[in-house]
C-alpha positions as CSV (number, residue, x, y, z in Angstrom):
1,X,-1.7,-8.0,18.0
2,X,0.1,-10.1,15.9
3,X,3.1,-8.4,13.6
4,X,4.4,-10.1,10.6
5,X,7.7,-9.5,9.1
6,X,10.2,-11.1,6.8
7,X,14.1,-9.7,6.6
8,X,13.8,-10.5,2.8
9,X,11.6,-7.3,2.3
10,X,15.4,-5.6,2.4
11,X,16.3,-7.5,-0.6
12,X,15.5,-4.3,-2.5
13,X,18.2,-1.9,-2.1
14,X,18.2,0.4,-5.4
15,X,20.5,3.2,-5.7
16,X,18.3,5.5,-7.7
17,X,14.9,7.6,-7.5
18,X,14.2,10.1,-10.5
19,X,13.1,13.3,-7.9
20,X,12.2,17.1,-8.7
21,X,14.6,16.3,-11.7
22,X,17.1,14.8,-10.0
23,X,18.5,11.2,-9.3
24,X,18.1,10.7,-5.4
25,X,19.0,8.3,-3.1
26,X,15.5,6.4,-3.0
27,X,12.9,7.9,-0.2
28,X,11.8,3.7,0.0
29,X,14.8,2.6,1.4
30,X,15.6,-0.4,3.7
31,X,16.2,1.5,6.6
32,X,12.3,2.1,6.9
33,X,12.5,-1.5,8.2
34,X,14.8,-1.2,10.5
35,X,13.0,1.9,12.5
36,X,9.8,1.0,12.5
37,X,11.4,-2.9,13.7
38,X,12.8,-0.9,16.5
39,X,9.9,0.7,17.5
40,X,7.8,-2.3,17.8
41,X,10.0,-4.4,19.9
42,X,10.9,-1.2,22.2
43,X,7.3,-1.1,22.7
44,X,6.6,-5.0,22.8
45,X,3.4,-4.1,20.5
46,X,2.8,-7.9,19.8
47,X,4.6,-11.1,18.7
48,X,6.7,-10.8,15.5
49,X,6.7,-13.5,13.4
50,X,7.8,-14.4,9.8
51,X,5.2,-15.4,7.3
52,X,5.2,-18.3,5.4
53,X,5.4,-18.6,1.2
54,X,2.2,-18.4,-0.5
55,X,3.5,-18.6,-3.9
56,X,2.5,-16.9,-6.8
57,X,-1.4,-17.7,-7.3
58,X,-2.7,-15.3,-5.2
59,X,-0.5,-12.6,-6.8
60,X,-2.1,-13.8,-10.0
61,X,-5.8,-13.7,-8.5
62,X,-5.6,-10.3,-9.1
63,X,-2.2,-9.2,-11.0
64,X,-1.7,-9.9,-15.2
65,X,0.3,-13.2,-15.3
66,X,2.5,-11.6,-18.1
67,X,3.1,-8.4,-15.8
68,X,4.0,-10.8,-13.1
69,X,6.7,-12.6,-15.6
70,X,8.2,-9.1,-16.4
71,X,8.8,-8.1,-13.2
72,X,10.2,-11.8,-12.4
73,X,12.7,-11.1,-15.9
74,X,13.0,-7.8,-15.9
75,X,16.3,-7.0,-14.0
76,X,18.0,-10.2,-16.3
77,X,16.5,-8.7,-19.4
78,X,18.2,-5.5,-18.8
79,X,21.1,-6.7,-17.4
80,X,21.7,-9.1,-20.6
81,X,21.1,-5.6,-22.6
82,X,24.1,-4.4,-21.6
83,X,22.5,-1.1,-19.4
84,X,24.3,0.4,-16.8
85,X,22.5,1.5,-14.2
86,X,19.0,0.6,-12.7
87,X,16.3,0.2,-14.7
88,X,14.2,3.1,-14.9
89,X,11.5,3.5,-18.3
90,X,12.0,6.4,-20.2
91,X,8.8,6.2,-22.6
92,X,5.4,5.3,-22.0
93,X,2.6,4.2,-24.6
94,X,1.0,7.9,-24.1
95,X,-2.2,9.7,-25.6
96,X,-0.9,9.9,-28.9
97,X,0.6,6.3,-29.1
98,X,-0.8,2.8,-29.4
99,X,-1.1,0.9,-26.0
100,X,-2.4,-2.2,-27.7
101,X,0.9,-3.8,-28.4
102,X,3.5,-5.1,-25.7
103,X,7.8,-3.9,-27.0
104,X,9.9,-7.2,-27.3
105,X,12.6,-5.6,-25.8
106,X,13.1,-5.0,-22.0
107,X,13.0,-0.7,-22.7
108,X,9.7,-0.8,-24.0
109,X,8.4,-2.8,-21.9
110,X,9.6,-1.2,-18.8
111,X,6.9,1.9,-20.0
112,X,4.6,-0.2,-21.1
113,X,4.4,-1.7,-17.2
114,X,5.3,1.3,-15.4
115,X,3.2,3.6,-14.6
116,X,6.1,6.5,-13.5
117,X,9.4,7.1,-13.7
118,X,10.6,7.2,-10.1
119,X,10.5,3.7,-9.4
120,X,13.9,1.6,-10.8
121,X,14.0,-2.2,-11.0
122,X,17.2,-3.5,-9.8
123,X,18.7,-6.9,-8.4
124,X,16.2,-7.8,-5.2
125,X,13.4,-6.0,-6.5
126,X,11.3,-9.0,-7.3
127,X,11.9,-10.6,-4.3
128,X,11.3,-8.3,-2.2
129,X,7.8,-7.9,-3.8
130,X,7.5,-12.0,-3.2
131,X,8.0,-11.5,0.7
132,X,6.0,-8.6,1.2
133,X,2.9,-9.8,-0.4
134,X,4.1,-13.3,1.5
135,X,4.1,-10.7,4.4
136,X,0.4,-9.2,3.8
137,X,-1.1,-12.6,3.6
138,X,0.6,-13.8,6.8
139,X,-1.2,-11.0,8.3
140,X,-4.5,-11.7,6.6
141,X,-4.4,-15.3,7.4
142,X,-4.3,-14.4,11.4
143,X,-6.9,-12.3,11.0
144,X,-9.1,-14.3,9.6
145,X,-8.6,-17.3,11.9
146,X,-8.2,-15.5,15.0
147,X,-10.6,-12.5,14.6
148,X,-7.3,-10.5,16.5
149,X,-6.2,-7.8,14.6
150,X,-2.6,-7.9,12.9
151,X,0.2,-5.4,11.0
152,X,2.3,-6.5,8.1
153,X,5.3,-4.9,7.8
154,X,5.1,-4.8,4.1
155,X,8.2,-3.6,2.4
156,X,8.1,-2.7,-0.7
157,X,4.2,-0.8,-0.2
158,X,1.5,-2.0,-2.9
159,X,-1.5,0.3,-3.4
160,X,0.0,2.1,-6.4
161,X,0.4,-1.1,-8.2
162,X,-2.6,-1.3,-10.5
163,X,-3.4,-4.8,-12.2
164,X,-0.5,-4.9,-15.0
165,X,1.5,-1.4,-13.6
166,X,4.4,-0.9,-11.4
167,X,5.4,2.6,-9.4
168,X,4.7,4.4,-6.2
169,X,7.7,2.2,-5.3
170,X,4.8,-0.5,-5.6
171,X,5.1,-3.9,-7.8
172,X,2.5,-6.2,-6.0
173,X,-0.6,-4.5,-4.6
174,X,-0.8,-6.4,-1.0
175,X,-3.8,-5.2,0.3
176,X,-5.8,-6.0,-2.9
177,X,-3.7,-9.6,-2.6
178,X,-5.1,-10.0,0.8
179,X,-8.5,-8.3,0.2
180,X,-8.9,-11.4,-2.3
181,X,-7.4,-14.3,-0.2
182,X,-9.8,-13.4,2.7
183,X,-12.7,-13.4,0.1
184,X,-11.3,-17.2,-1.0
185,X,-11.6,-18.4,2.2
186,X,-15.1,-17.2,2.6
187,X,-15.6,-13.9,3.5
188,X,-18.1,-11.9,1.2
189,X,-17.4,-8.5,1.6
190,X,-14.4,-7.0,2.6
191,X,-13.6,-3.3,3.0
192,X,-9.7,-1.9,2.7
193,X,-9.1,1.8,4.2
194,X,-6.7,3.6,2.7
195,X,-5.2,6.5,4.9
196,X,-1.7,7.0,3.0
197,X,-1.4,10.6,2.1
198,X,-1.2,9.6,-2.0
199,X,-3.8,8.3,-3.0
200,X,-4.1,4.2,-3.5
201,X,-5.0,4.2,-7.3
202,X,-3.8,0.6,-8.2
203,X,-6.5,-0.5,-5.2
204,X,-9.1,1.3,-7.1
205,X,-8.5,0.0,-10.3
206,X,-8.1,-3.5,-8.9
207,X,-11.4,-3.3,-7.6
208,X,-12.9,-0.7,-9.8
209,X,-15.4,-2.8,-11.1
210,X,-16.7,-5.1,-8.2
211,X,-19.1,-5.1,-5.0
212,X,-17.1,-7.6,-2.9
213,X,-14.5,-4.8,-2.1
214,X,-15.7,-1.5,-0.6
215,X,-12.5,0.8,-1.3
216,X,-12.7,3.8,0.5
217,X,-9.4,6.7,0.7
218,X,-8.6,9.8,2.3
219,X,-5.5,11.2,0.6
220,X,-3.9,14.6,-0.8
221,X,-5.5,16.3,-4.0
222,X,-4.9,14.6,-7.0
223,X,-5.3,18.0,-8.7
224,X,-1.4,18.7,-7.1
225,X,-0.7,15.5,-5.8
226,X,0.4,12.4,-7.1
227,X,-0.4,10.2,-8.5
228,X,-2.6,13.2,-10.4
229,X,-4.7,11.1,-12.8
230,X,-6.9,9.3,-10.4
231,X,-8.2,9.6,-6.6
232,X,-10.7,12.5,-7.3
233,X,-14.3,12.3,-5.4
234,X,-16.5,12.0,-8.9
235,X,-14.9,8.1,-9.3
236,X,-17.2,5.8,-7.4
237,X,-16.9,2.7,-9.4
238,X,-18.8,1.4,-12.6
239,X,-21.0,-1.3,-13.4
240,X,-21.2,-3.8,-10.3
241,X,-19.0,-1.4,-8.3
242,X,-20.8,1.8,-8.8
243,X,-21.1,3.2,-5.4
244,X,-18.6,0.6,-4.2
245,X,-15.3,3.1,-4.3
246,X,-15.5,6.3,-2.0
247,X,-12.6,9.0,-2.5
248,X,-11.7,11.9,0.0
249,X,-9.1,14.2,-1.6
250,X,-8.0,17.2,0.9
251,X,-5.9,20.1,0.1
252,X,-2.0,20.0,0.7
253,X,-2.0,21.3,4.5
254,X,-5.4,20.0,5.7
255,X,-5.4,19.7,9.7
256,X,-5.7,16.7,11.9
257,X,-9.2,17.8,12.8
258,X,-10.7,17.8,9.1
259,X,-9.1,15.1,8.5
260,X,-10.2,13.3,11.3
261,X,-13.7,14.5,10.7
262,X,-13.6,13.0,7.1
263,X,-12.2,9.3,8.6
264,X,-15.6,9.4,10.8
265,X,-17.5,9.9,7.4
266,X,-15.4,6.6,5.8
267,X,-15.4,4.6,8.6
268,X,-19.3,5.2,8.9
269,X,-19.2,4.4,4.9
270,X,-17.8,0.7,5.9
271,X,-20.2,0.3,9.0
272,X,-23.2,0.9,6.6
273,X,-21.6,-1.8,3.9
274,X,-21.5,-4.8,5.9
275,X,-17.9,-5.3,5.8
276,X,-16.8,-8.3,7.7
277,X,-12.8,-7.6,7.6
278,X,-11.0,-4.6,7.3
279,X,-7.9,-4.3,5.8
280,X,-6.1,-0.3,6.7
281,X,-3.5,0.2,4.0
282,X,-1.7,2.4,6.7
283,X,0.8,5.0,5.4
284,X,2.0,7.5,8.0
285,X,3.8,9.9,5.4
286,X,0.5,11.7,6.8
287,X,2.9,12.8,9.3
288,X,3.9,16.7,9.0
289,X,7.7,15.7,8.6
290,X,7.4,13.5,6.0
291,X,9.4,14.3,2.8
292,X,7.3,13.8,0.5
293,X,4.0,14.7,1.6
294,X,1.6,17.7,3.0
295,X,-0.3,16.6,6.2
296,X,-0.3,18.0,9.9
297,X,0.0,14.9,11.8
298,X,2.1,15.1,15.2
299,X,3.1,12.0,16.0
300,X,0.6,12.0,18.7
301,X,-2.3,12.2,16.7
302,X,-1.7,8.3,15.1
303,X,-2.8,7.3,18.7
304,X,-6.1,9.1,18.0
305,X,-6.2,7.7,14.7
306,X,-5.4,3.8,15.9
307,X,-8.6,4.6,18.3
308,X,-10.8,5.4,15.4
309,X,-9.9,2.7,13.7
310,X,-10.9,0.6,16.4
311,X,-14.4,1.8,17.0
312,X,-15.3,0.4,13.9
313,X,-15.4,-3.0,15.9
314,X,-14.5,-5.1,12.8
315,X,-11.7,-7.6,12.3
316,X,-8.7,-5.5,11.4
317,X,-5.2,-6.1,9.5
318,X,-2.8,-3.1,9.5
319,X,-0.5,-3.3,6.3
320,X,2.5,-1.0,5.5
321,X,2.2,1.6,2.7
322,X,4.1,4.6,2.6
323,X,6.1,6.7,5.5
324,X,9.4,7.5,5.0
325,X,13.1,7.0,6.7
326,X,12.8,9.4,9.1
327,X,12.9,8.5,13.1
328,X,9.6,9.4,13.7
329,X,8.3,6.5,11.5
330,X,8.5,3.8,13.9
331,X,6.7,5.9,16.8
332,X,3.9,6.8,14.0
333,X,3.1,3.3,13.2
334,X,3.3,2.1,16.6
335,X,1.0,4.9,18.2
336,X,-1.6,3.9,15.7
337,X,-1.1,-0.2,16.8
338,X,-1.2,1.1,20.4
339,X,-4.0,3.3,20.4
340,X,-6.2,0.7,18.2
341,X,-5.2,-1.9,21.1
342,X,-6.2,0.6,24.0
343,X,-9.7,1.2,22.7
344,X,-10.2,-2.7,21.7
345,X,-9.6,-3.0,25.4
346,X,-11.4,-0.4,27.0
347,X,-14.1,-1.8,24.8
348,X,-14.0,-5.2,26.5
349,X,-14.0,-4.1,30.0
């Protein structure tokens, strides 16, 4: 197993998260870093190594290039406003307003790219996005010229981020960046799991449309859960992706063994498209002491779930999406890299 990793993904370090009505210190914080980091090298999971810079282009092989320049601006823009604070949107181009038409100034266009209100913009934010993706594609690229598996340590997460939208604590959406660089370098179909408890609607959108991306996620209700307004069963894609996006939504409180049930249902959905990579946008906030979520994983089950994942016998990259600063994180992620390693193993014998 090759891990990926890159200390600039601390470069965010915002002070504010809008939260059950209150400003919080953000759940995304540094210090996720820093425990799952532990964890790996305690265990001595695989080799760590930083990635190199891509650049921007293949940010902009699937993100707006005008989004991209925003979020590049945005933090001067509001700084040379005079606004204290972070920047956080307080209005949105909603059902009743006109969405065709992007503000000049850096307020309106914070709603007009933000798709909620939790998520500030401050000093690091940008570049932190720049090494994470950097971060995804490092782990992409091993993949792809090893056939080993591989985890990026992403920091900040992606799969909220939707083509020209921001929030989930997402700006870049790195496993749609990497599902696209693997299909540049030649591979034709490519399928990206999503088992973060929220479901991964910038990934759907991304792909929404397409046949050369299977998206398939298991996540909470979007009938209670965010991100509400998509991840429900009925969307399965439209025109050359009809049949090409798969959603699993389970009820606040669903148990490892349902849910387990409905990952042998997705993972047979991937075996039965062909896919040639698989890219596992892994978020342990599945875990049943995560803030911010409503699963029953115990810490033991991520084992189970990293040998799932392996059955499916496919090139695999692991990239970080959510999962939350408590201690338990690291152990979470690296149960899942460990048990996906036993079973690759016991496979070969």
């Amino acid at each position: 197993m090759r891990i990926f990793h890159s200390d600039a993904t601390r470069l965010r370090q915002v002070r504010t998260e809008l939260h059950d009505g209150v400003l919080v210190s953000p759940f995304e914080c540094p210090e996720r870093v820093s425990l799952v980091l532990d964890h790996l090298r305690r265990a001595e999971v695989g080799e760590i190594h930083a990635p190199r810079d891509y650049g921007l282009a293949p940010v902009l092989a699937v993100h707006d290039r005008d989004y991209v320049a925003f979020l590049e601006s945005c933090w001067r823009e509001w700084q040379a406003a005079g606004r204290e604070g972070e920047a956080i949107p307080n209005i949105w181009p909603a059902r009743t307003l006109r969405a065709d038409r992007i503000p000049e100034t850096v307020c309106g266009k914070l709603g007009y790219y933000a798709l909620a209100a939790e998520t500030s913009i401050a000093e690091g934010t940008f570049e932190a996005a720049l090494a994470s993706k950097d971060v995804a594609l490092g782990a992409v690229e091993y993949t792809l010229e090893s056939n080993e598996p591989s985890f990026g340590l992403c920091r900040p997460p992606g799969h909220h981020a939707a083509v020209d939208q921001f929030g989930g604590y997402c700006f870049f959406n790195n496993a749609a960046v990497a599902a696209q660089y693997a299909l540049d370098k030649g591979r034709r179909r490519v399928a990206i799991l999503d088992v973060d408890f929220h479901h991964g609607n910038g990934t759907q959108q991304i792909f929404y449309g397409r046949d050369d991306v299977l998206f398939v996620s298991l996540h909470g209700d979007p009938a209670v859960t965010f991100p509400y307004y998509l991840g429900y069963a009925d969307e399965t894609g439209v025109g050359a992706g009809e049949g090409f996006n798969i959603n699993y939504p389970m009820p606040p409180g669903t148990n490892v063994d349902t849910w387990m049930q409905t990952l042998d249902q997705a993972l047979h959905a991937i075996k039965r498209y062909g896919a040639e990579l698989v890219i596992v946008s892994l978020g342990v906030d599945i875990f049943e002491g995560d803030p911010i979520s409503a699963f029953t994983f115990q810490s033991a089950d991520f084992i189970t779930l990293g040998q799932r994942l392996a059955e499916a016998g496919l090139p695999t990259t692991f990239l970080m999406e959510g999962g939350y600063a408590v201690d338990e994180i690291g152990l979470n992620v690296v149960n899942v890299l460990k048990g996906f390693q036993q079973s690759t193993a016991d496979a070969a014998q």
